[in-house]
Backbone bond lengths (Angstrom), bond angles and torsions (degrees), N, CA, C in turn:
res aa  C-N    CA-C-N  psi(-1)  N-CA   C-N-CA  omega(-1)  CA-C   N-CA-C  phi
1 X - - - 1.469 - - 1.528 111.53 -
2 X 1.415 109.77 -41.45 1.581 114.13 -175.20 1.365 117.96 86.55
3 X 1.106 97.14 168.13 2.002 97.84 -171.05 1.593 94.21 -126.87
4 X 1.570 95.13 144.46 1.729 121.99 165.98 1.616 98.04 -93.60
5 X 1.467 109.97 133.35 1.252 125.12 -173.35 1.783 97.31 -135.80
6 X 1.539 96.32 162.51 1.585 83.18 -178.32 1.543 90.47 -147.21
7 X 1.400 147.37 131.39 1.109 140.41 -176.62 1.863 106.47 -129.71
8 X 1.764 108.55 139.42 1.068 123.66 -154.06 1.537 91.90 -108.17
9 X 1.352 93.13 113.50 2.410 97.52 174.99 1.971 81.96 -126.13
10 X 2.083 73.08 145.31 1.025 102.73 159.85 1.616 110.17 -120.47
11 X 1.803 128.13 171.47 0.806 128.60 -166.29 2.046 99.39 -133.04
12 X 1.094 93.39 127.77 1.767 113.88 -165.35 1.248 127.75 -97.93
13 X 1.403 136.73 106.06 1.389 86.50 165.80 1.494 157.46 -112.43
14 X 1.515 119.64 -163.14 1.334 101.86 -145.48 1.828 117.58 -49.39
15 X 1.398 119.07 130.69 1.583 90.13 175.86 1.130 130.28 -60.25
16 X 1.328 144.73 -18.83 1.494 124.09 174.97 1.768 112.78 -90.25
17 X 1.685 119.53 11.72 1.105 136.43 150.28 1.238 131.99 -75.81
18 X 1.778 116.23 -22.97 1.355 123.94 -164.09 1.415 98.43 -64.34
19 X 1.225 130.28 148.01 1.324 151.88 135.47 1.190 151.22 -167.65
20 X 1.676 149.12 159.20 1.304 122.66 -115.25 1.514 76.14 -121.85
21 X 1.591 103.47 172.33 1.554 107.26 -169.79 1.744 91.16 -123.74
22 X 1.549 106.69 -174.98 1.507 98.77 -165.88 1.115 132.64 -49.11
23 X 1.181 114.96 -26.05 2.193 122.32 -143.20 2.109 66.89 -112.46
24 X 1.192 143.94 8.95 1.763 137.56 171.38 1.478 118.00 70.55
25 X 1.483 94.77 20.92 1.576 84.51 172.57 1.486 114.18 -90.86
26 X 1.289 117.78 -159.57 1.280 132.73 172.93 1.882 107.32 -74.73
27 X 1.527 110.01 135.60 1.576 109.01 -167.62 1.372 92.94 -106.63
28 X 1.194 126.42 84.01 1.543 136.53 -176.46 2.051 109.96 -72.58
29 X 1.394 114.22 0.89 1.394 116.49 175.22 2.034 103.75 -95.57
30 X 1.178 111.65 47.69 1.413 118.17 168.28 1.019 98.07 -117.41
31 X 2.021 100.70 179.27 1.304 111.22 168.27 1.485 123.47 -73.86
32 X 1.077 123.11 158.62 1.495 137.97 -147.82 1.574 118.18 -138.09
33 X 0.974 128.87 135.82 1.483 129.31 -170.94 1.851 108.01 -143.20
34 X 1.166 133.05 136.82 1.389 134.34 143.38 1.529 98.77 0.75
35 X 1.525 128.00 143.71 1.157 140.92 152.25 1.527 93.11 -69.91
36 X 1.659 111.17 156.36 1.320 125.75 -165.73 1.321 115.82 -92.73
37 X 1.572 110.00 -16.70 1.288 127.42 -164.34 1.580 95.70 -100.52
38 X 1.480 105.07 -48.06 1.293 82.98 174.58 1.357 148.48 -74.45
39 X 1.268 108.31 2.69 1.709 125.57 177.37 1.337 98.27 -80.10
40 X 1.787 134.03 -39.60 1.624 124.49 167.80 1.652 105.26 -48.51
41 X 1.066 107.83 -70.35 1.687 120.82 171.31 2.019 103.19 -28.88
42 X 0.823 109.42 -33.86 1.822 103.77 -155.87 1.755 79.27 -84.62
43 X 1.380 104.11 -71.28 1.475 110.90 174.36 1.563 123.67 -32.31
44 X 1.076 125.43 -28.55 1.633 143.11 164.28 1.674 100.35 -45.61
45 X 1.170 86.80 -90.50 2.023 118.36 175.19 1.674 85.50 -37.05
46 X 1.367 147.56 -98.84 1.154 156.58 -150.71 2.023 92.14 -46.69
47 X 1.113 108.69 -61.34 1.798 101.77 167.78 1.373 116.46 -11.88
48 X 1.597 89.70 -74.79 1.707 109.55 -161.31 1.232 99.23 -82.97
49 X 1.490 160.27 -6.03 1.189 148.51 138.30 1.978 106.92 -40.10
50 X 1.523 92.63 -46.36 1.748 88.49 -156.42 1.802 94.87 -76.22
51 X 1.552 109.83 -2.77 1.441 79.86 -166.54 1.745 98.62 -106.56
52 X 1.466 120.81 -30.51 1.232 133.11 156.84 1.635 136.18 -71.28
53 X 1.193 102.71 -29.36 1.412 110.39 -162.26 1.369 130.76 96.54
54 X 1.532 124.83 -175.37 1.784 102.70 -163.26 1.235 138.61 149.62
55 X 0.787 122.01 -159.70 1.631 150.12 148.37 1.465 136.75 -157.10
56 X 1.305 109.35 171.31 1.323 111.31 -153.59 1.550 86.36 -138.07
57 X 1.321 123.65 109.35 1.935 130.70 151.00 1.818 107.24 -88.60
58 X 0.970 87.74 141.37 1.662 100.31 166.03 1.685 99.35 -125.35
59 X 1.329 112.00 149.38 1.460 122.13 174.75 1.443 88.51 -157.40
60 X 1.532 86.01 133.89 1.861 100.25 155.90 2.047 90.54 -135.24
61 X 1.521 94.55 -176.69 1.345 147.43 141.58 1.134 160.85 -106.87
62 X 1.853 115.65 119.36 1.589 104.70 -149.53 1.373 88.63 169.12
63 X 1.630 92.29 -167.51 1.423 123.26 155.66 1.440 145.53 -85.12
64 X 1.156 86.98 128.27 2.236 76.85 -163.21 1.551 120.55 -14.86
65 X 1.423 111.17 -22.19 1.533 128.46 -165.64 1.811 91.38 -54.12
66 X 1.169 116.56 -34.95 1.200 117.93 -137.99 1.814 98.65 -96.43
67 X 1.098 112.76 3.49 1.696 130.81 157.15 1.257 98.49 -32.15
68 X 1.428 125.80 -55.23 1.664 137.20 -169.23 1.137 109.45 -16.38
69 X 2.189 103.69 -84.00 0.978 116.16 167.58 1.507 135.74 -57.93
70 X 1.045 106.96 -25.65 1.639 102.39 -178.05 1.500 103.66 -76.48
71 X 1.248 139.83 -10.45 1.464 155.51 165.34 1.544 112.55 -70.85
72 X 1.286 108.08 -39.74 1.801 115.65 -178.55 1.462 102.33 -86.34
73 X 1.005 126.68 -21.24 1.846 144.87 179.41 1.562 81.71 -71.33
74 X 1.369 115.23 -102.38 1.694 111.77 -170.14 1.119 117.19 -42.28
75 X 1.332 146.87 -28.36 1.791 138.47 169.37 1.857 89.68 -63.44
76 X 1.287 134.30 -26.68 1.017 112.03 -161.98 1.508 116.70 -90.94
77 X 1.082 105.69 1.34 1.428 122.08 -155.44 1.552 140.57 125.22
78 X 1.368 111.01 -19.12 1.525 117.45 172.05 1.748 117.67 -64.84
79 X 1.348 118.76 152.23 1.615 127.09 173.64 0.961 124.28 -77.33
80 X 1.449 116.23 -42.92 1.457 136.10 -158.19 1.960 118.85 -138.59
81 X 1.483 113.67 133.56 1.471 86.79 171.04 1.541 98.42 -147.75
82 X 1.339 110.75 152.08 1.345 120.21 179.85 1.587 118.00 -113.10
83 X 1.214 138.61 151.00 1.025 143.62 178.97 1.844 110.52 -118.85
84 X 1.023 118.56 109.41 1.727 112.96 148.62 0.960 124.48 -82.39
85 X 1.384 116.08 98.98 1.845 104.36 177.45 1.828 107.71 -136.75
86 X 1.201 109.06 123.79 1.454 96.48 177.90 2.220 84.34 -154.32
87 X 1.431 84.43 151.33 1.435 107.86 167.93 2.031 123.66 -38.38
88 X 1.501 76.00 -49.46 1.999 87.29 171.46 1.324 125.50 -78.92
89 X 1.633 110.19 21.71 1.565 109.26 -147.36 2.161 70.44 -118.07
90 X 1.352 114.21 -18.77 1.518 108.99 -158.42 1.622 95.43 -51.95
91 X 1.593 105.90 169.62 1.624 111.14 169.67 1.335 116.72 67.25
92 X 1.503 127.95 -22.08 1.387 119.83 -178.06 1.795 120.48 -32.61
93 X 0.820 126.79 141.23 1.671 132.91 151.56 1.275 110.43 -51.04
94 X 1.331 97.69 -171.89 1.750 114.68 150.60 1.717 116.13 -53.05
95 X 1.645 103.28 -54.02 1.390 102.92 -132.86 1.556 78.50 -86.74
96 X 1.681 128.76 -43.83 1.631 119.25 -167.85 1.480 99.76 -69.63
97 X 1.538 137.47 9.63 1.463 153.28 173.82 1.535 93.69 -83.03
98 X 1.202 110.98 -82.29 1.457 107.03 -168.51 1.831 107.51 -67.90
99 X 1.018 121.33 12.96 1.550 113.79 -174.08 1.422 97.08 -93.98
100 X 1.126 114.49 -56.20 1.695 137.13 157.87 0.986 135.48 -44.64
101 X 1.769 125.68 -20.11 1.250 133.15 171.75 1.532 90.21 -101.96
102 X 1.476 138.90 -31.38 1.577 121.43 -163.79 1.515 89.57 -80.25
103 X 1.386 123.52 -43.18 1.633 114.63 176.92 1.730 127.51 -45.51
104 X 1.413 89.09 -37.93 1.906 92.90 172.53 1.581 108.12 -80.72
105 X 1.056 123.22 -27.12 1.315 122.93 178.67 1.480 125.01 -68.46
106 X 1.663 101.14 -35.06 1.390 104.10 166.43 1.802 134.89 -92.76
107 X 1.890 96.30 13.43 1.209 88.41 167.20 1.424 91.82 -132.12
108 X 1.518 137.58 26.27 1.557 120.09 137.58 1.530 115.20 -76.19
109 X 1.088 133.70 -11.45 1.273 143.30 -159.74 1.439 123.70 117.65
110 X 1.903 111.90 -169.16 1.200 133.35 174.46 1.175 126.02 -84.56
111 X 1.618 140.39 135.08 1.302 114.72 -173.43 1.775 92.62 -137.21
112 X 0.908 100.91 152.25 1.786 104.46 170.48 1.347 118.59 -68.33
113 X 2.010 112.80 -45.86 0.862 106.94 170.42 1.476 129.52 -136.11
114 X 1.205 149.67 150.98 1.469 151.42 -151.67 1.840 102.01 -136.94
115 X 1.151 98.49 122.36 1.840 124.31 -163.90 1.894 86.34 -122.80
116 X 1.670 99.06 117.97 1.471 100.14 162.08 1.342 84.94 -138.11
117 X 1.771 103.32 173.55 1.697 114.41 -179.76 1.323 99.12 -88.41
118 X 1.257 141.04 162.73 1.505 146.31 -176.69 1.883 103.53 -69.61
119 X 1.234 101.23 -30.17 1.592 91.97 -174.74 1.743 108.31 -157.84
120 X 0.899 142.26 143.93 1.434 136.58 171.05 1.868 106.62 -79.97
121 X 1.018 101.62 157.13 2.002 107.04 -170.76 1.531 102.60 -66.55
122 X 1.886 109.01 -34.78 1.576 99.20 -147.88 1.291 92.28 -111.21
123 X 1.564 129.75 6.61 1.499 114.83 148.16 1.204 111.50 -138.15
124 X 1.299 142.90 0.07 1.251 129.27 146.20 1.518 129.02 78.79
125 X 1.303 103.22 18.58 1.500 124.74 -136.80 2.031 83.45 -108.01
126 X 1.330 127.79 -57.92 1.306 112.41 -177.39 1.474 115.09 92.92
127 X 1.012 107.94 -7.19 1.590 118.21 -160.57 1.610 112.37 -83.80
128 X 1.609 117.39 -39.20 1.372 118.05 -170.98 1.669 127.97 -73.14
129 X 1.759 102.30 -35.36 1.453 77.84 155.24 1.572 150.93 -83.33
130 X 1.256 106.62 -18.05 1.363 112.17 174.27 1.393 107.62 -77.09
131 X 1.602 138.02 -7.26 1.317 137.13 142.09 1.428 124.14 -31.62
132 X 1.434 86.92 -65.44 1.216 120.59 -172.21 1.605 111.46 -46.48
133 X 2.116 102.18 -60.65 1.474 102.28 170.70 1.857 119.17 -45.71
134 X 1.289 98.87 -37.08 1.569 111.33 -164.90 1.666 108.99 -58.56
135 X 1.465 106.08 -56.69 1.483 109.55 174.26 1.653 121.02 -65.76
136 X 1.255 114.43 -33.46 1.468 112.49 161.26 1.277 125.18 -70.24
137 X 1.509 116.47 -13.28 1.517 109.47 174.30 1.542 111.41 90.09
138 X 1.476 130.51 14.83 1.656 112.70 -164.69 1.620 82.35 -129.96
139 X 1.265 96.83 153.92 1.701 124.31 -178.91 2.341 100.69 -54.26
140 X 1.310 122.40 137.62 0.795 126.44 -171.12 1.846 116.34 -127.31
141 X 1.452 109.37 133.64 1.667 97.08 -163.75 1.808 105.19 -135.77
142 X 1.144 103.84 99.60 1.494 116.22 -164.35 1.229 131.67 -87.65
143 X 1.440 141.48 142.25 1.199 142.92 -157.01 1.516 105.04 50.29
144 X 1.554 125.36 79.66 1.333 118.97 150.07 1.597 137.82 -85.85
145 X 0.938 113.19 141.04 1.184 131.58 -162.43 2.137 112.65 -110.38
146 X 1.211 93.04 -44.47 1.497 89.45 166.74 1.582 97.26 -155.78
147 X 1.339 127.73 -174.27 1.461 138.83 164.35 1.751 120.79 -177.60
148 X 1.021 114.28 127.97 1.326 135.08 167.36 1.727 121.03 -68.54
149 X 0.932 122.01 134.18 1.696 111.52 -153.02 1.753 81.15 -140.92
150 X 1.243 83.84 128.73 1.950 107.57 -173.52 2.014 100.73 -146.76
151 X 1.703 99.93 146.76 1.173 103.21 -174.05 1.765 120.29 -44.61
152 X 1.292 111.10 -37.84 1.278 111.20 -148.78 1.932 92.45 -110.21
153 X 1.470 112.53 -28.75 1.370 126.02 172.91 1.182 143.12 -145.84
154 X 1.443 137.45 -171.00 1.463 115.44 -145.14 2.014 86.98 -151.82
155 X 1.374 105.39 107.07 1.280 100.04 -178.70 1.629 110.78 -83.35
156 X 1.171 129.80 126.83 1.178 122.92 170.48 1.595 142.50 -130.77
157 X 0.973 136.01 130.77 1.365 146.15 179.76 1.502 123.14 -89.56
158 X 1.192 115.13 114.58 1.473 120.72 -142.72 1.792 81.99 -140.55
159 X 1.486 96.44 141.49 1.567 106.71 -173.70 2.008 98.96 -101.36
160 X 1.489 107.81 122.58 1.481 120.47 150.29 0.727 133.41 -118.82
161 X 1.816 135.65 -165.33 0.920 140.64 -148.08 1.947 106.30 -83.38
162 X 1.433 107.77 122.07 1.476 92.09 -169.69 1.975 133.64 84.65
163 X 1.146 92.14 -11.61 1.203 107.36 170.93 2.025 110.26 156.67
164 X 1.174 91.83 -153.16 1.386 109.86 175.64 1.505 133.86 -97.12
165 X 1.513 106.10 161.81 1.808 95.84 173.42 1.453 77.89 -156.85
166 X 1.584 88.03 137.83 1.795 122.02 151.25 1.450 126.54 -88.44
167 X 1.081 114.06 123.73 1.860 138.87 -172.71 1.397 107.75 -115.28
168 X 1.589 102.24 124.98 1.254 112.63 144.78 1.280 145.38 -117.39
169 X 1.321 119.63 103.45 1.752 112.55 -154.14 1.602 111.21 -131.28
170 X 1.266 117.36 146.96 1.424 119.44 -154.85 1.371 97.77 -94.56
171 X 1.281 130.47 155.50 1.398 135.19 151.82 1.555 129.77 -46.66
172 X 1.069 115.37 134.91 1.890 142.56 14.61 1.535 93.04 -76.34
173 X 1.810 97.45 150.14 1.604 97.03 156.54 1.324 94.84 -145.64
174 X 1.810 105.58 -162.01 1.399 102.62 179.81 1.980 81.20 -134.11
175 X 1.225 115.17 173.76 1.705 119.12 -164.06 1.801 91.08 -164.27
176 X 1.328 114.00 109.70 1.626 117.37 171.99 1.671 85.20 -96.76
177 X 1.245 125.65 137.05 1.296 127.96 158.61 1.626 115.17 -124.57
178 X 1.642 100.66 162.55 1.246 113.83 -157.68 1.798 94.95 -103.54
179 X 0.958 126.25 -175.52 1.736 166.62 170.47 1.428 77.82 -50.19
180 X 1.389 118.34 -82.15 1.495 125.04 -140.99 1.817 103.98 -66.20
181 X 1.102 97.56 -6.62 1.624 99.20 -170.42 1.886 111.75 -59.74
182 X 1.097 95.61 -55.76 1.618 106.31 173.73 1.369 115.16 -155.18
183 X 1.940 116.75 -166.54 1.356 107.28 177.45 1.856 93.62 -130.72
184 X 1.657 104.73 124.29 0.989 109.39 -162.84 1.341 114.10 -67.85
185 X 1.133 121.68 149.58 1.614 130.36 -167.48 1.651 92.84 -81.52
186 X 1.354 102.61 154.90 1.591 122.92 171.05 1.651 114.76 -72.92
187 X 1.433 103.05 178.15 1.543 91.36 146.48 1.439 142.91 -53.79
188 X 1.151 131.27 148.88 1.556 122.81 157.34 1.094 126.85 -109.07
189 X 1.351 144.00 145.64 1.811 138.19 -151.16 1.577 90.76 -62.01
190 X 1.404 98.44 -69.75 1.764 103.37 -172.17 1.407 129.70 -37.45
191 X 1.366 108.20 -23.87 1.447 128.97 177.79 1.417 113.23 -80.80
192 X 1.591 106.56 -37.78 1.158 124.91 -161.12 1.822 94.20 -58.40
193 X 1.492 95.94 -80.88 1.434 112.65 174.92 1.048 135.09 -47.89
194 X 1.495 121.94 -12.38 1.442 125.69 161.38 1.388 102.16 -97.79
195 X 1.195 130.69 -8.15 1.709 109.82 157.00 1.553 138.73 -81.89
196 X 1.928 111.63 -24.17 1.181 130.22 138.57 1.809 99.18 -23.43
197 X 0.962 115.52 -77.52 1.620 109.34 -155.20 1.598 105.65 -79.82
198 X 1.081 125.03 -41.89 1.255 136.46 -174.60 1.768 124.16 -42.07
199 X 0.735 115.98 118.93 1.649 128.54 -150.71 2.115 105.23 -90.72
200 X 1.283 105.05 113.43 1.607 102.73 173.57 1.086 105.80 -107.08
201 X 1.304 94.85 141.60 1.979 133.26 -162.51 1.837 84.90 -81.19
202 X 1.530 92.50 123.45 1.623 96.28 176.96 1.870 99.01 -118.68
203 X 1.287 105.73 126.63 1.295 117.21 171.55 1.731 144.42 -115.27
204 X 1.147 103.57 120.46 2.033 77.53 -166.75 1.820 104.71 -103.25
205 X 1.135 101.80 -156.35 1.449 91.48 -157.28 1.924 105.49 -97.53
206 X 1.346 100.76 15.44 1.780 108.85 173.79 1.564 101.47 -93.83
207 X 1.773 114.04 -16.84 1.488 114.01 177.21 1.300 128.99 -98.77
208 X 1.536 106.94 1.45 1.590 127.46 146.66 1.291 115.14 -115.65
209 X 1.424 132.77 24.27 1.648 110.15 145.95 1.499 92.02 87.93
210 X 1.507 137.66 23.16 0.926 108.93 160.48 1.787 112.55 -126.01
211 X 1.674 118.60 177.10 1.708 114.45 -157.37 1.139 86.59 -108.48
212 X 1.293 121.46 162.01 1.701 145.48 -174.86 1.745 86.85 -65.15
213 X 1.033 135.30 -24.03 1.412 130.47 -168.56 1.490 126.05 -90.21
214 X 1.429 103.66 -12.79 1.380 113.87 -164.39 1.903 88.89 -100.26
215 X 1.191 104.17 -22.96 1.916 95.93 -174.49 1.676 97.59 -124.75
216 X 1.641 90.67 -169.36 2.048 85.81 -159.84 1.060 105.98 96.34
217 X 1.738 95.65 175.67 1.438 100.23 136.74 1.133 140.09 -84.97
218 X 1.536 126.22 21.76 1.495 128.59 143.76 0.991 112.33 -42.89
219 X 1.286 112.93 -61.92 1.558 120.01 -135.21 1.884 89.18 -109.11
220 X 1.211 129.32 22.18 1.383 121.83 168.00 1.272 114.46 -115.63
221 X 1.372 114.40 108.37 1.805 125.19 162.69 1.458 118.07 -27.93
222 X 1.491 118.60 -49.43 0.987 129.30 160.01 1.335 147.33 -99.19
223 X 1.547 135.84 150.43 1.219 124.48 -162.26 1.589 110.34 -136.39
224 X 1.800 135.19 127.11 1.101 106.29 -164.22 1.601 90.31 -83.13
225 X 1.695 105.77 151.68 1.995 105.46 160.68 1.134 102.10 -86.65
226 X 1.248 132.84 -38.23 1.469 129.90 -168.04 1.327 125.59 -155.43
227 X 1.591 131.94 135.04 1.004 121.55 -175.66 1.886 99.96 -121.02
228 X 1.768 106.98 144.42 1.805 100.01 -147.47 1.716 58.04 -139.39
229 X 1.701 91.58 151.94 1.494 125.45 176.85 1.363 100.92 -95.14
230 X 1.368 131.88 128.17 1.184 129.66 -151.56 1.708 110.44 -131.56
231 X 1.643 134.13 85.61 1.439 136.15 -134.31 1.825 87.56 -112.73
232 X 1.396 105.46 113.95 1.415 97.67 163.66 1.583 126.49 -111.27
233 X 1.055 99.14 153.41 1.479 104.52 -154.28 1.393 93.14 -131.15
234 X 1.361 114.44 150.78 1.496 120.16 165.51 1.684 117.89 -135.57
235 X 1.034 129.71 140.47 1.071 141.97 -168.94 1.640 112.77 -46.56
236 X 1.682 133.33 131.94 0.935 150.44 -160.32 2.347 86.87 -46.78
237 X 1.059 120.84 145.69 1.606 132.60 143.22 1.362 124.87 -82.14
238 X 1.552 107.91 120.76 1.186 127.37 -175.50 1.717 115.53 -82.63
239 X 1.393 135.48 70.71 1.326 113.17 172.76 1.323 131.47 -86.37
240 X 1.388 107.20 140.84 1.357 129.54 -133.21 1.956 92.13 -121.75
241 X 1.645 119.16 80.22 1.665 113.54 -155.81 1.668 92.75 -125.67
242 X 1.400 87.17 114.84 1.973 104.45 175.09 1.610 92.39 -148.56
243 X 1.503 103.18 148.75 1.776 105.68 176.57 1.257 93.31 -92.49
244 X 1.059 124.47 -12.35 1.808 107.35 178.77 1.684 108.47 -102.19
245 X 1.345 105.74 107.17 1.469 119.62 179.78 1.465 127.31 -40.46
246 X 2.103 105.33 -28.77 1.050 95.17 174.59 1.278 142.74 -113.70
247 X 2.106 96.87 25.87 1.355 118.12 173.47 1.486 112.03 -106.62
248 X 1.776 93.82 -12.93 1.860 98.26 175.65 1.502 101.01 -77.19
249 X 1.290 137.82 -34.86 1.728 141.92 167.73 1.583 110.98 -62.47
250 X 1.184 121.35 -14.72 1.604 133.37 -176.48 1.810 98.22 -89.73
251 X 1.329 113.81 -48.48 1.031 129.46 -179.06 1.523 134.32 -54.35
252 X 1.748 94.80 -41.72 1.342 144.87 170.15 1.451 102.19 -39.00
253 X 1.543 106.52 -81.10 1.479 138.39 -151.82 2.048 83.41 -84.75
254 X 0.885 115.18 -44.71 1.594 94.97 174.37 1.182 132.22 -37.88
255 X 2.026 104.89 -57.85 1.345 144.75 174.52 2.084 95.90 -43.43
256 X 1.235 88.59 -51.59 1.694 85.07 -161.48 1.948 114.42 -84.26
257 X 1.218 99.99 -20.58 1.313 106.65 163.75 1.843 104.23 -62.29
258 X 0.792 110.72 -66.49 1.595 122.05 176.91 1.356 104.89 -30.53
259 X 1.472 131.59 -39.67 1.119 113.69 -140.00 1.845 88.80 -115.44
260 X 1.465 107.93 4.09 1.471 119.33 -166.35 1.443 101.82 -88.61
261 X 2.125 93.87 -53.05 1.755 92.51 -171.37 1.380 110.15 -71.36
262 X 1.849 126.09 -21.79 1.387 109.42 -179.40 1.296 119.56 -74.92
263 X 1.299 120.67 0.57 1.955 128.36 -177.38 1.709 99.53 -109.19
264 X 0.866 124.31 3.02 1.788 133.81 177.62 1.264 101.14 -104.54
């Protein structure tokens, strides 16, 4: 029969482009690329098509800008792609994010399965798909790492604390996957050229049933004040190289005395 899958991209931008504009927010008029996570995620969905059969939806949220990616999604292999983009959608959070993406989702249809990336680069936050599972109601399996795709279920390997755990959970689900999951496939010519022509479904939020109030910053609990570029640095390494172990430990304790009385 095959499985309907529906996978959620966002569009980023580039990191050594990111930067904040006066009032410290995020300067979203740069260049822009596919989230990174979500091309593992697309590649997931594209898996379980090749091993079941199918289709492949892509949906994001945004600004028309964001055609890009949903264009590099179909050269890559996807069927279908949707766009949410409307003016009242600006400022959203997380949570008026996922209120707005489960609303478009439930009036393109049903899908068995739902592929998001574990986190987007430029907020990092992790939060929207397992929202997402929550408001739709279907079992949710986070940080994947690998998975086995069977008619009736979906074996999966999901990275925790200290090691690993294997899941088995039946359809519908929702699957945030990681980096380690696979290595996402490129374009393909055939894909290529049927996405040139291929037409994305643009939607605003009067064509899922939802009010200028429920998304935005109306409809967001939260608000960022500021977003700060954050450079970590770690202190110069001291190597400490003698073949005799117990003049390189003599050496050691010298080094660190030194470095005691000049901070005293």
């Amino acid at each position: 029969m095959g499985k309907n899958t529906l996978v959620l991209i966002k569009q980023v931008p580039i990191p050594k482009m990111m930067r904040t504009t006066a009032e410290g927010l995020m300067d979203r008029n740069v260049a822009s690329q596919m989230n990174p996570y979500c091309k593992h995620a697309l590649e997931e969905a594209l898996r379980l098509k090749d091993t079941l059969g199918g289709t492949v939806t892509v949906l994001s949220m945004g600004p028309p800008s964001f055609v890009q990616s949903l264009k590099e999604a179909l050269s890559m292999g996807a069927d279908k792609a949707y766009l949410l983009t409307d003016r009242r959608l600006a400022g959203s959070d997380t949570w008026a994010t996922a209120h707005a993406l489960t609303a478009a989702i439930r009036t393109i249809g049903k899908f068995d399965a739902i592929f998001a990336g574990i986190q987007t680069i430029d907020g990092d936050t992790g939060h929207v798909g397992p929202q997402v599972a929550e408001r739709l109601g279907i079992p949710q399996v986070t940080y994947i790492t690998a998975a086995e795709y069977h008619e009736d279920y979906i074996i999966a390997t999901r990275r925790v604390e200290k090691g690993y755990q294997k899941v088995k959970v039946r359809y519908p689900v929702l699957l945030t996957v990681t980096k380690y999951a696979n290595q996402p496939r490129g374009p393909r010519l055939k894909y290529a050229i049927r996405a040139k022509k291929q037409e994305i479904k643009f939607l605003s939020i009067d064509d899922v049933g939802l009010k200028a109030e429920e998304v935005g910053l109306e409809g967001s609990p939260t608000v960022v004040a500021r977003v700060k570029n954050v450079v970590f640095e770690r202190p110069p390494c001291k190597f400490i190289e003698n073949k005799d172990p117990k003049t390189a430990v003599e050496l050691m304790i010298q080094y660190l005395e030194e470095i005691y009385q000049s901070s005293s």
